[in-house]
N, C-alpha and C positions, 0 to 999 in steps of 0.2 A: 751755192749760196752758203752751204755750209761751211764748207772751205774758208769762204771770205769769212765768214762771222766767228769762227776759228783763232783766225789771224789778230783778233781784235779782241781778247779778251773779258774786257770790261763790257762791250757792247752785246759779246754774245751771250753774258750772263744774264743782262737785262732781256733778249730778245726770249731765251728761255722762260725767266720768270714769267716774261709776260704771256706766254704763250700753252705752258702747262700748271702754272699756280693761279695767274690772272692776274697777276701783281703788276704793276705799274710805280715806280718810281714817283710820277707825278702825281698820284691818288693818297702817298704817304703821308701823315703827321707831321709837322716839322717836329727835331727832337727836345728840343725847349717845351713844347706844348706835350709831347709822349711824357717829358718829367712829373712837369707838372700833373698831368691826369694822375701817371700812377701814384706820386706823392696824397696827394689829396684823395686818391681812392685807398689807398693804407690806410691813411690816418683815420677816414670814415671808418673801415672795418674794424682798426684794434679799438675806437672806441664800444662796438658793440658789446664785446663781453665787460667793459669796464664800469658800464654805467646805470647797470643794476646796484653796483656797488656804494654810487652816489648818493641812491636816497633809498637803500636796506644795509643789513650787516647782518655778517654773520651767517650762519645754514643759508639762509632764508637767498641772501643775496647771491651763492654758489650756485643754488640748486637754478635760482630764474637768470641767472647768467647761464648756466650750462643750457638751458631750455633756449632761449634767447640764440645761443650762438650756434646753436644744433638748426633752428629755424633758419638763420640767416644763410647757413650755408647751402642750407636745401634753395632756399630763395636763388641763392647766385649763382646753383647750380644749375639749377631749372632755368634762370635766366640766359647761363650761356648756350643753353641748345638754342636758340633764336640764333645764333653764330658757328655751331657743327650741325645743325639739321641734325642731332640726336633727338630721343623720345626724351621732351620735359620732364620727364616721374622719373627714370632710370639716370638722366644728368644730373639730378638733384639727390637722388640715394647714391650716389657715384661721388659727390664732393662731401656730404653728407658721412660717409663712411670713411672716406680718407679724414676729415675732419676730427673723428670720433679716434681713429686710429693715431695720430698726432697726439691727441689728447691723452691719451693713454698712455703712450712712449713719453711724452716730457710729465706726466705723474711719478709712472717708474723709476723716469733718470733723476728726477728730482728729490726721490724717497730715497735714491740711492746714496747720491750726494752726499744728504744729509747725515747722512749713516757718519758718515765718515769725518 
């Protein structure tokens, strides 16, 4: 069986997928509707940290934007364990910290910049 599904490249990729990932072809998004989601789920998240800024200024609006998008990510984090069967607390200090780390590196590269 192998042999034959060998011979058939495209077929034996799908029979793998299906067989050690559980993926199915037929269970997929079409990719019109994958745009869309991801489109629409970006835009949701970069408005997070923007819209403290909408109605404060200033420290005040930094400081509860950084609060705000520190929460959010722990939220998304913690949410995606519903999807790796990771521990909720550790996926969410997990997106949480690369979050933090991000934020940091384009502080720096942006003080740097400036410099210049």
């Amino acid at each position: 069986m192998a042999r034959r599904l060998a011979e058939q490249p495209d077929q034996f990729l799908r029979v793998m997928a299906q067989e050690e990932l559980g993926l199915s072809t037929d269970q997929l998004p079409s990719p019109s509707r994958a745009a869309i989601s991801a489109t629409l789920s970006t835009a949701f998240g970069a408005l997070i940290p923007v819209l403290p800024f909408v109605f404060l200024a200033g420290t005040t609006a930094l400081v509860v934007s950084a609060i705000v998008s520190i929460l959010a990510h722990f939220a998304v984090g913690a949410a995606k364990s519903l999807v790796t069967l990771r521990s909720w607390w550790v996926s969410g200090l997990e997106m949480t910290a690369v979050a933090v780390i991000v934020a940091v590196a384009t502080y720096i590269l942006g003080a740097l910049f400036a410099l210049g």
